[in-house]
C-alpha positions as a Markdown table, in Angstrom:
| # | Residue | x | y | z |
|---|---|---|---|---|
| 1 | Unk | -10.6 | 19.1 | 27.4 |
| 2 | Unk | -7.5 | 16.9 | 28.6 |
| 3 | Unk | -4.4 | 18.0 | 29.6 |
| 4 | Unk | -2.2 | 20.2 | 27.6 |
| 5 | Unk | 0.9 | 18.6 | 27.2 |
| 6 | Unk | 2.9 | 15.1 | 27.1 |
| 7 | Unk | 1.3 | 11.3 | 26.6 |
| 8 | Unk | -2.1 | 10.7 | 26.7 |
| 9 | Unk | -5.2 | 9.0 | 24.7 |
| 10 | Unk | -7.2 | 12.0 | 22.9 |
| 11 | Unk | -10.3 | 9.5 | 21.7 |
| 12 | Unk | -10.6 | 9.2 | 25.8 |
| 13 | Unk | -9.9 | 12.8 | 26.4 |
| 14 | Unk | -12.9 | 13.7 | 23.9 |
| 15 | Unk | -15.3 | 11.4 | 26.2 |
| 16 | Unk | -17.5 | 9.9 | 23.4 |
| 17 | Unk | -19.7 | 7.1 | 24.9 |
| 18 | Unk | -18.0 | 4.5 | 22.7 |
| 19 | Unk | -14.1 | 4.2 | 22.9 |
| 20 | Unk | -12.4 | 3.2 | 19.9 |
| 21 | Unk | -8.6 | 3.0 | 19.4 |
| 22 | Unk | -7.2 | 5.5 | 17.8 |
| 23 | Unk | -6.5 | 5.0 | 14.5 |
| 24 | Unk | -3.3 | 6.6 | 12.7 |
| 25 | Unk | -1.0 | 6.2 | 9.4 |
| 26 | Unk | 2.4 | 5.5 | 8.9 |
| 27 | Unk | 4.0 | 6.9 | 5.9 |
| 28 | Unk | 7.5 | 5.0 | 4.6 |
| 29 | Unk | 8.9 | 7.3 | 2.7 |
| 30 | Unk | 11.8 | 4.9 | 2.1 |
| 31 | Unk | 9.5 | 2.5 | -0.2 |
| 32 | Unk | 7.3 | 5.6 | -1.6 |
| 33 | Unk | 7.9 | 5.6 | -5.7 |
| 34 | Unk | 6.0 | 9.2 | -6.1 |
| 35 | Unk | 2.9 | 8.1 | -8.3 |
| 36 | Unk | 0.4 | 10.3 | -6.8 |
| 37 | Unk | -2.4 | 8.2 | -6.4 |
| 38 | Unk | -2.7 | 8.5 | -2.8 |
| 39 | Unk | -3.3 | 12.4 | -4.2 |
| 40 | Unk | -5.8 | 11.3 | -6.8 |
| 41 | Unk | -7.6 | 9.3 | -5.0 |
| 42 | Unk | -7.6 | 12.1 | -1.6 |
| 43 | Unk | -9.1 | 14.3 | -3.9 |
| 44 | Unk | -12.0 | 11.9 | -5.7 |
| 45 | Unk | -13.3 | 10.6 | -2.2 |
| 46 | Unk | -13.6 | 13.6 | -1.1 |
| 47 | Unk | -14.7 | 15.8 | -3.8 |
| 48 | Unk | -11.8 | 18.1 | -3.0 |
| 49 | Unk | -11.5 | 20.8 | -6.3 |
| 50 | Unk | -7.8 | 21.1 | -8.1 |
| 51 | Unk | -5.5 | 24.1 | -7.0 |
| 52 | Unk | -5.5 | 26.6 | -9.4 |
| 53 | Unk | -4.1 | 25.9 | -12.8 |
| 54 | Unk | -1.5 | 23.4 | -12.0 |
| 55 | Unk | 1.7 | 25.1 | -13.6 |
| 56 | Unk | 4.8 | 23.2 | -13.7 |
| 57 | Unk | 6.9 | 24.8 | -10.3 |
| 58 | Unk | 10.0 | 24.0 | -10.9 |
| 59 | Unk | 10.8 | 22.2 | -8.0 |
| 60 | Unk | 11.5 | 18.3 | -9.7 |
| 61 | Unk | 7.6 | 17.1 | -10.2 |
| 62 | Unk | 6.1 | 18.4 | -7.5 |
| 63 | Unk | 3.1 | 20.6 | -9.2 |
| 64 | Unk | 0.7 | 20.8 | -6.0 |
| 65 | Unk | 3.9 | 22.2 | -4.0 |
| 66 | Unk | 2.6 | 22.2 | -0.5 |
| 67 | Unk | -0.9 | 20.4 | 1.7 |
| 68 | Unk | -3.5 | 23.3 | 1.9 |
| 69 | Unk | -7.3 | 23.1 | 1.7 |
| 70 | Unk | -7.6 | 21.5 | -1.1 |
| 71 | Unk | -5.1 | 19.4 | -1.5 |
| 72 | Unk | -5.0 | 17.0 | 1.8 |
| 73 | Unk | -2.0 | 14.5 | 0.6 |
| 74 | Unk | 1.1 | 15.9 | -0.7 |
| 75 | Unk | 3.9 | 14.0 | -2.4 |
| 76 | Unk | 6.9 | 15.7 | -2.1 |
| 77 | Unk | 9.5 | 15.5 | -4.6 |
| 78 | Unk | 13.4 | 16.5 | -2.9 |
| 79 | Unk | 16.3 | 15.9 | -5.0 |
| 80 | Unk | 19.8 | 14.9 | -3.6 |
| 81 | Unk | 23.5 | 14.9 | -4.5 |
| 82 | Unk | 25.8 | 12.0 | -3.0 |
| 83 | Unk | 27.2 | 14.8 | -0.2 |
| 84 | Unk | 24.0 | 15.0 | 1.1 |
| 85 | Unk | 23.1 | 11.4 | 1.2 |
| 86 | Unk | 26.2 | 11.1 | 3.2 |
| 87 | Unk | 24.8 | 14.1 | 5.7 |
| 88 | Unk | 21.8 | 12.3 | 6.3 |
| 89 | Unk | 23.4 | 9.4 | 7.0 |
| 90 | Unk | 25.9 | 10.5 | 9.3 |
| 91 | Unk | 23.2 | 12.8 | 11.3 |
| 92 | Unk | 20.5 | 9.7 | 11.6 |
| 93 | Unk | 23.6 | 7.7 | 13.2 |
| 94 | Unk | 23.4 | 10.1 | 15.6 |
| 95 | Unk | 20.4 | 10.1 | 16.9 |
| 96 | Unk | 20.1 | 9.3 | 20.5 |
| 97 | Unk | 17.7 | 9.1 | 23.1 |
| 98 | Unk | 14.3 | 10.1 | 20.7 |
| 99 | Unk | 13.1 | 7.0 | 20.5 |
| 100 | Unk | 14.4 | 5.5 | 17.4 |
| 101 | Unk | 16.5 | 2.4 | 17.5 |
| 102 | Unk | 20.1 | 2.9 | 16.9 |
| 103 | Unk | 23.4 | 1.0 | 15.9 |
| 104 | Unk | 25.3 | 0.2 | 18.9 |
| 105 | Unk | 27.9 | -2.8 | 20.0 |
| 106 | Unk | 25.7 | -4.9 | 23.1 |
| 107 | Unk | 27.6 | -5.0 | 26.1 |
| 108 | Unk | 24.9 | -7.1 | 28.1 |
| 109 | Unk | 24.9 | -10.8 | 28.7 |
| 110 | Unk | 21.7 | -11.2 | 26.5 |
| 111 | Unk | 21.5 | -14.3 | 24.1 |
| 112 | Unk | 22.8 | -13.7 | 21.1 |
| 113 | Unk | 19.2 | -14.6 | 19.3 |
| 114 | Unk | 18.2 | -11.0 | 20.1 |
| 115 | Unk | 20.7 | -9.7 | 18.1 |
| 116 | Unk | 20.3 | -7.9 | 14.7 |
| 117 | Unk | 21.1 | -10.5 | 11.5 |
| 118 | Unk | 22.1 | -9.0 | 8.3 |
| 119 | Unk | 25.2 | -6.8 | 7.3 |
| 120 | Unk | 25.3 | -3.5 | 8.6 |
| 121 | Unk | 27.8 | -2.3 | 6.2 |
| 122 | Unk | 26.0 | 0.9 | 4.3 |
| 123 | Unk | 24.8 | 0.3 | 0.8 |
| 124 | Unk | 26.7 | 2.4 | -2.0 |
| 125 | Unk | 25.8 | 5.7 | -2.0 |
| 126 | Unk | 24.2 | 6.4 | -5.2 |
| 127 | Unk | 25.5 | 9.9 | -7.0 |
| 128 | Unk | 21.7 | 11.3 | -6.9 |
| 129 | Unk | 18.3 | 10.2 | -5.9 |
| 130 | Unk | 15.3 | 11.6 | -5.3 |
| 131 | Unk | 13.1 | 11.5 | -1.6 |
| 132 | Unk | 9.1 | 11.1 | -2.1 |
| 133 | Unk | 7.3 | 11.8 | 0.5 |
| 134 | Unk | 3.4 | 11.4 | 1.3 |
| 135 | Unk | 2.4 | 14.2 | 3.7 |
| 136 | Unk | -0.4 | 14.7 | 5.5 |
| 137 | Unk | -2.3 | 16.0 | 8.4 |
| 138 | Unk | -1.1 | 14.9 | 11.9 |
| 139 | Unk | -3.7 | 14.5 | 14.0 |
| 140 | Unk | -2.0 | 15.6 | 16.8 |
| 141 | Unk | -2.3 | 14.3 | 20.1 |
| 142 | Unk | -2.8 | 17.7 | 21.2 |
| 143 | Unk | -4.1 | 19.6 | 18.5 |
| 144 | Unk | -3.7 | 23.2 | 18.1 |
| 145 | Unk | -6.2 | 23.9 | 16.1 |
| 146 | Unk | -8.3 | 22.5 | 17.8 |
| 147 | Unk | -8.0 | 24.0 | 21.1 |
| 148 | Unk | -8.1 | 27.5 | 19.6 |
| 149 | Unk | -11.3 | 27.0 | 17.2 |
| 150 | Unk | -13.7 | 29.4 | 19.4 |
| 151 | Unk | -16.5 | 28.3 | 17.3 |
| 152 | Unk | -16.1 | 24.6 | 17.6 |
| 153 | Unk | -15.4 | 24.0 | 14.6 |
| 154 | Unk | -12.6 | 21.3 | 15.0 |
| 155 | Unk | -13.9 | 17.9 | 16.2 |
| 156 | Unk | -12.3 | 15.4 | 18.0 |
| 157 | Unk | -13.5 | 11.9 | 16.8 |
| 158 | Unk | -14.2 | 8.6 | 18.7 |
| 159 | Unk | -11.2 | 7.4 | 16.9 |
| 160 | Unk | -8.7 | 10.5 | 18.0 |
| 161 | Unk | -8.5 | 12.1 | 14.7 |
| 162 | Unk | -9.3 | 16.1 | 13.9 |
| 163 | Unk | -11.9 | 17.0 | 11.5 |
| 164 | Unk | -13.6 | 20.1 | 10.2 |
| 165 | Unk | -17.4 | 20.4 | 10.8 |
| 166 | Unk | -17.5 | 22.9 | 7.7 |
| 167 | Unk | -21.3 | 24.2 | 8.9 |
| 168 | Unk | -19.9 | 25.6 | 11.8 |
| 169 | Unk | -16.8 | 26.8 | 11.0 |
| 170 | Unk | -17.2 | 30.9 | 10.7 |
| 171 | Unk | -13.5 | 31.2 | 8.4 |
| 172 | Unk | -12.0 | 33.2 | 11.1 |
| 173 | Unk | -8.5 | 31.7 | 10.7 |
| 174 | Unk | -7.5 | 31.0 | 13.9 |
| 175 | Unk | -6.6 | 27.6 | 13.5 |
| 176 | Unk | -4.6 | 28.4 | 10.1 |
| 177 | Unk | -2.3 | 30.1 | 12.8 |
| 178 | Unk | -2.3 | 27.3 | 16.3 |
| 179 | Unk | -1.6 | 24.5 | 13.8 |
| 180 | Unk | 2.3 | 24.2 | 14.2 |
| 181 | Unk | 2.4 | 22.2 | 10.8 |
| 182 | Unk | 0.8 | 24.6 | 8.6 |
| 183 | Unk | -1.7 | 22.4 | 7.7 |
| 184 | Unk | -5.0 | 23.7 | 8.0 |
| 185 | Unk | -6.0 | 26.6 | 5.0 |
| 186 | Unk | -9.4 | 28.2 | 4.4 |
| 187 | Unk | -10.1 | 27.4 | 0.6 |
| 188 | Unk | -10.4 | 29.8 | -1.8 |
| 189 | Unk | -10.3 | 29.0 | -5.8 |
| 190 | Unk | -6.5 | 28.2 | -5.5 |
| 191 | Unk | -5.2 | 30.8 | -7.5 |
| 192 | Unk | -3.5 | 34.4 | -7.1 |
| 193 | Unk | -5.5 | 36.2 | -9.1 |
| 194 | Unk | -9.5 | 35.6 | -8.7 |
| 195 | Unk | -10.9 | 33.7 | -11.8 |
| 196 | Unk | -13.6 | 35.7 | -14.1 |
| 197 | Unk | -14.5 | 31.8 | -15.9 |
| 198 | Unk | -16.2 | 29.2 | -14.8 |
| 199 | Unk | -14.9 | 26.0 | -16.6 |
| 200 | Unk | -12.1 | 23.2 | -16.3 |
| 201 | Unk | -10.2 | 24.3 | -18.7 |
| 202 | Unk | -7.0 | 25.9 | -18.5 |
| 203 | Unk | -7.4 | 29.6 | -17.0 |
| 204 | Unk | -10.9 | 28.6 | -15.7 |
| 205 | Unk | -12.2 | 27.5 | -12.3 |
| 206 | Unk | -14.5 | 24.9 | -11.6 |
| 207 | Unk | -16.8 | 25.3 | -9.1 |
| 208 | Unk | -15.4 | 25.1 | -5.1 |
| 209 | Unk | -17.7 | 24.0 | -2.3 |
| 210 | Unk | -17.0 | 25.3 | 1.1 |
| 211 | Unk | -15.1 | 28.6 | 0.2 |
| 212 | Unk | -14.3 | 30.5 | 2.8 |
| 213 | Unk | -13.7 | 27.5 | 5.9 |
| 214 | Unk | -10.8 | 26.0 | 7.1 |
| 215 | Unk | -10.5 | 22.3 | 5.2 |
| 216 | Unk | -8.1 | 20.0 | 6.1 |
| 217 | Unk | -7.6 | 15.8 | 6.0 |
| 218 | Unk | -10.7 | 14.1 | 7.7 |
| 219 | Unk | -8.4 | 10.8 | 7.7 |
| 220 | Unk | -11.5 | 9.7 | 6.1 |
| 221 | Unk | -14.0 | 9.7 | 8.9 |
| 222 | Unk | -16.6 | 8.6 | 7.0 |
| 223 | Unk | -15.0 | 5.8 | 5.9 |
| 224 | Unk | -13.6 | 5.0 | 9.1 |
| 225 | Unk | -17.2 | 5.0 | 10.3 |
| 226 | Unk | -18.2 | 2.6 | 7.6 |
| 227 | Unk | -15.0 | 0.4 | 9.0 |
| 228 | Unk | -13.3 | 0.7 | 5.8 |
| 229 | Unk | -9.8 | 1.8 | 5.3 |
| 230 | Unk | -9.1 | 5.6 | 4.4 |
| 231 | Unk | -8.8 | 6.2 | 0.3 |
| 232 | Unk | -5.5 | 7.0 | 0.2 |
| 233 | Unk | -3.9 | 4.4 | 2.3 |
| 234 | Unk | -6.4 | 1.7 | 0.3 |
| 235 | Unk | -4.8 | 3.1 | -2.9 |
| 236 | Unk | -1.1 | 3.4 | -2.6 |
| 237 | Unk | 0.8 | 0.7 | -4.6 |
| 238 | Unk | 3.7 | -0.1 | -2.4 |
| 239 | Unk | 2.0 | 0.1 | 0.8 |
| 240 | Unk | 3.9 | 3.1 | 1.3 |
| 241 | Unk | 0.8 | 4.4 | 3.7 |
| 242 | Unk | 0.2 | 2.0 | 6.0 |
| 243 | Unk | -3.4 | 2.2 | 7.9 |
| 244 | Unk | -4.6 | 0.7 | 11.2 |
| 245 | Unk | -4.1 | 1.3 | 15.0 |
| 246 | Unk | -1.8 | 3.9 | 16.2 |
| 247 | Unk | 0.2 | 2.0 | 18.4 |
| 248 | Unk | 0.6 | -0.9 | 15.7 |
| 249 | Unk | 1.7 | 1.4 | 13.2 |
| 250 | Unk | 4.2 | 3.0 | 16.0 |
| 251 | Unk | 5.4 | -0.4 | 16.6 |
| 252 | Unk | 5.4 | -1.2 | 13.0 |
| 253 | Unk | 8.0 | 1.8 | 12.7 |
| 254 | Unk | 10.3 | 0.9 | 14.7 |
| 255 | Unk | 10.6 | -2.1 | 13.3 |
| 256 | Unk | 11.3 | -0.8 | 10.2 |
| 257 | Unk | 13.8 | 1.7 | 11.3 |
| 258 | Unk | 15.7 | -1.4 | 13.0 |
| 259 | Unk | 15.5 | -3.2 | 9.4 |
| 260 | Unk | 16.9 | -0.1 | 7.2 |
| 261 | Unk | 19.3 | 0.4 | 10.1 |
| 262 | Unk | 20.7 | -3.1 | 9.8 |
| 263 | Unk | 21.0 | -2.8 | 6.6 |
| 264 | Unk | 23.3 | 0.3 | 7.0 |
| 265 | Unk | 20.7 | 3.0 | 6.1 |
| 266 | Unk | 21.4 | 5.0 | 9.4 |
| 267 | Unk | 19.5 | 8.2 | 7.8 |
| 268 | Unk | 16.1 | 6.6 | 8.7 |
| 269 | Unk | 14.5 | 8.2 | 11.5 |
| 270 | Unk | 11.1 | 8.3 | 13.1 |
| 271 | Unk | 8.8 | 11.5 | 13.0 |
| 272 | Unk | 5.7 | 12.0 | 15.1 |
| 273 | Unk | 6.4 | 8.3 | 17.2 |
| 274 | Unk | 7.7 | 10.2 | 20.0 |
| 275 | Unk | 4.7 | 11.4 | 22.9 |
| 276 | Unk | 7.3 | 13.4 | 25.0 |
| 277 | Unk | 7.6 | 15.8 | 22.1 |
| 278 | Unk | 5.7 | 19.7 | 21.1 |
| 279 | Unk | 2.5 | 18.1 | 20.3 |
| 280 | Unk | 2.1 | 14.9 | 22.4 |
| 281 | Unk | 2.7 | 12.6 | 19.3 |
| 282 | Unk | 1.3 | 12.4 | 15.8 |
| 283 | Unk | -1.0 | 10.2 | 14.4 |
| 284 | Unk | 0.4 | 10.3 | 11.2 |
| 285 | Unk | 4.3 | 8.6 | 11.7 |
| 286 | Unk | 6.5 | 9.3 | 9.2 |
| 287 | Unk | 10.0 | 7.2 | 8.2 |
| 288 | Unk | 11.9 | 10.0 | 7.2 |
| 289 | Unk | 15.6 | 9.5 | 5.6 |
| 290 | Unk | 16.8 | 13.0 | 6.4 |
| 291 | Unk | 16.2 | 15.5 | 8.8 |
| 292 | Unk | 12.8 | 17.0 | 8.6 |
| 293 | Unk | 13.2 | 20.3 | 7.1 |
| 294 | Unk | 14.2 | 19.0 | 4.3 |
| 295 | Unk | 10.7 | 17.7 | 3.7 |
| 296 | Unk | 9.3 | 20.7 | 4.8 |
| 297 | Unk | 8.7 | 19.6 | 8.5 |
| 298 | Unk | 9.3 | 21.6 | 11.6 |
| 299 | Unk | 12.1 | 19.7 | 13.7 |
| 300 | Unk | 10.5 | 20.8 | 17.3 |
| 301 | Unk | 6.5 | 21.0 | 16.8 |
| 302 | Unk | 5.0 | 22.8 | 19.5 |
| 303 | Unk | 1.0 | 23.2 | 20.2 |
| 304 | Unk | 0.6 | 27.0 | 21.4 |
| 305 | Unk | -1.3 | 26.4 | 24.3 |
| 306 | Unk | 1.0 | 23.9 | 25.4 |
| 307 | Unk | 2.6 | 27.3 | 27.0 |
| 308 | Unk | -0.9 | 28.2 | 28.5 |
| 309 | Unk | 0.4 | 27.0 | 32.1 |
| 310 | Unk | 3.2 | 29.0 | 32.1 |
| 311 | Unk | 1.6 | 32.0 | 31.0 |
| 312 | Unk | -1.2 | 32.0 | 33.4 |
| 313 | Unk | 1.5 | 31.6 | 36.5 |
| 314 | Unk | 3.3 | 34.4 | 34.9 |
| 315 | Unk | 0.3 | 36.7 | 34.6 |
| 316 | Unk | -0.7 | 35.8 | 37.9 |
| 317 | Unk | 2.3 | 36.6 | 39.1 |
| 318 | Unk | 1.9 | 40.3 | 37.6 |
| 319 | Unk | -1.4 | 41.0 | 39.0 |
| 320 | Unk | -0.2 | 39.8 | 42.6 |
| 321 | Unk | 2.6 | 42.1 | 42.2 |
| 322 | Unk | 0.7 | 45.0 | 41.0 |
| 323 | Unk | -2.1 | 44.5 | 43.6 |
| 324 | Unk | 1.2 | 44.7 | 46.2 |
| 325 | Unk | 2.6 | 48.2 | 44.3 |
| 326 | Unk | -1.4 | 49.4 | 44.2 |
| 327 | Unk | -1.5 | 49.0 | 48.7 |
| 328 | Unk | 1.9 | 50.0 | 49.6 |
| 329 | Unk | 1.2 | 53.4 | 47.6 |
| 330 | Unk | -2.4 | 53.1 | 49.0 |
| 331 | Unk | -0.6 | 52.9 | 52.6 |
| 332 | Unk | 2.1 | 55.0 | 51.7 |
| 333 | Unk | -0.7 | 58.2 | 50.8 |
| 334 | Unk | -3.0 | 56.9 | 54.2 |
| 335 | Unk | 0.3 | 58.0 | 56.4 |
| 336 | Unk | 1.1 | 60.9 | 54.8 |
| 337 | Unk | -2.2 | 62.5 | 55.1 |
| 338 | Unk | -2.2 | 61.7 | 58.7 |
| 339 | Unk | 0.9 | 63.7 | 59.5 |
């Protein structure tokens, strides 16, 4: 295992014989138009079963509500009034020193070529609209669930992606809790109450491989084995999910940010680019045009055993100082039985 916290390559770390890059997505939510297919076609690769009985939420369109184990892409449907439009705005002009470009006045002496063309005036702000947003598993540069599987279970691949190895996996759970995202789930039939039917049909349950193990997004590895490009990304109409290298599709976010933000959409922001952060970086970068709770993300990831360091220094610590109590009352006896 590599090191526990900040920048470094995980397909290296894993020491496979042959290094590939490491492959990652980025997700635009600014371009995404909420069709699902990217769902549909997650599901049909991979032979994933439907989540429960699919009843309407109430939360706008969104009917598979959250990524679990059977559901690996999420499109997330958030609805927003002009005040909050404005919020986002104002809070993504904010943003300093994360990595994201921002709107500034130059100072320097550089030529004026390298400076942004376009007005930066912002657009009108529409009255309502919604955000639709592709989630997915992050295949974090350093994965909690991976380095609390005791059984093994979680793989890193040549191309520094996380994936299940479902024969091995013993459905303990203990990556369901070290994943800060709350991505990883052990599948069950996806409903509250256990099915007595076995059917498609509404109030029945079709048959579910692999109850019982943690499941989660494979980014396709068999595809990416095959050198072909993962089903969802290959599916999405507006590009929206863009695959390829992880440091081209980093790049490839920035430069977008710098486009939306010339054209006055300060809200867009960058999630999972930076490798200072919780988790060492994501390989799944997101354009986001609010903060990330509002799609559901935590704003600080953290892997646990990022804290491992600390902890064993502390506990050290306590031993040493109870070994020190444990002699001077050793000593302290030894002196008063010789008076």
């Amino acid at each position: 295992m590599g090191q526990l916290t900040g920048p470094t390559d995980p397909s290296a770390d894993a020491a496979w014989p042959i290094l590939e890059e490491r492959r990652g997505f980025f997700t635009d939510t600014s371009i995404c138009i909420g069709c699902k297919a990217c769902e549909v076609a997650c599901k049909e690769w991979n032979g994933n079963p439907r989540d429960g009985d699919l009843e309407f939420t109430g939360m706008s369109y969104d009917n598979s509500v959250a990524l679990g184990a059977s559901t690996w892409r999420h499109v997330a449907f958030i609805e927003q009034d002009a005040e909050r439009i404005e919020t986002a705005r104002e809070s993504g002009a904010r943003l300093v020193g994360l990595g994201m470009p921002q709107l500034r006045t130059r100072v320097d002496a550089e030529p004026a070529a390298a400076e942004p063309t376009g007005d930066s005036t912002p657009p009108d702000t529409p009255e309502f609209r919604w955000l639709m947003s592709s989630d997915v598993c992050k295949h974090c540069t350093h994965a909690g669930c991976l380095d609390v599987c005791p059984t093994g279970a979680m793989m890193r691949t040549e191309f520094g992606t996380v994936v299940v190895q479902s024969d091995i996996c013993n459905g303990c759970g203990t990556c369901v809790a070290g994943c800060p995202f709350g991505v990883v789930e052990r599948r069950s039939d996806g409903t509250v109450a256990p099915t007595t039917r076995d059917g498609e049909r509404k109030g029945e349950q079709p048959a579910v491989p692999k109850r019982g193990v943690a499941q989660k997004c494979t980014l396709c590895y068999d595809r990416l084995r095959a050198n072909e490009t993962p089903a969802c990304a290959k599916t999405c109409p507006t590009t929206s999910i863009s695959f390829g290298d992880r440091a081209e599709m980093v790049a490839k976010a920035h430069d977008r940010v710098a486009q939306l933000h010339t054209a006055g959409m300060t809200e867009a922001r960058l999630y999972g680019a930076n490798e200072n952060d919780g988790v060492g970086g994501t390989g799944s970068v997101f354009l986001l045009l609010d903060e990330p709770e509002v799609y559901g993300l935590p704003p600080d990831p953290r892997v646990p055993t990022a804290d491992l360091p600390t902890m064993y220094k502390r506990a050290g610590l306590a031993v040493a100082g109870m070994a020190a109590a444990a002699a001077v009352s050793f000593l302290g006896s030894s002196r008063d039985r010789r008076r």
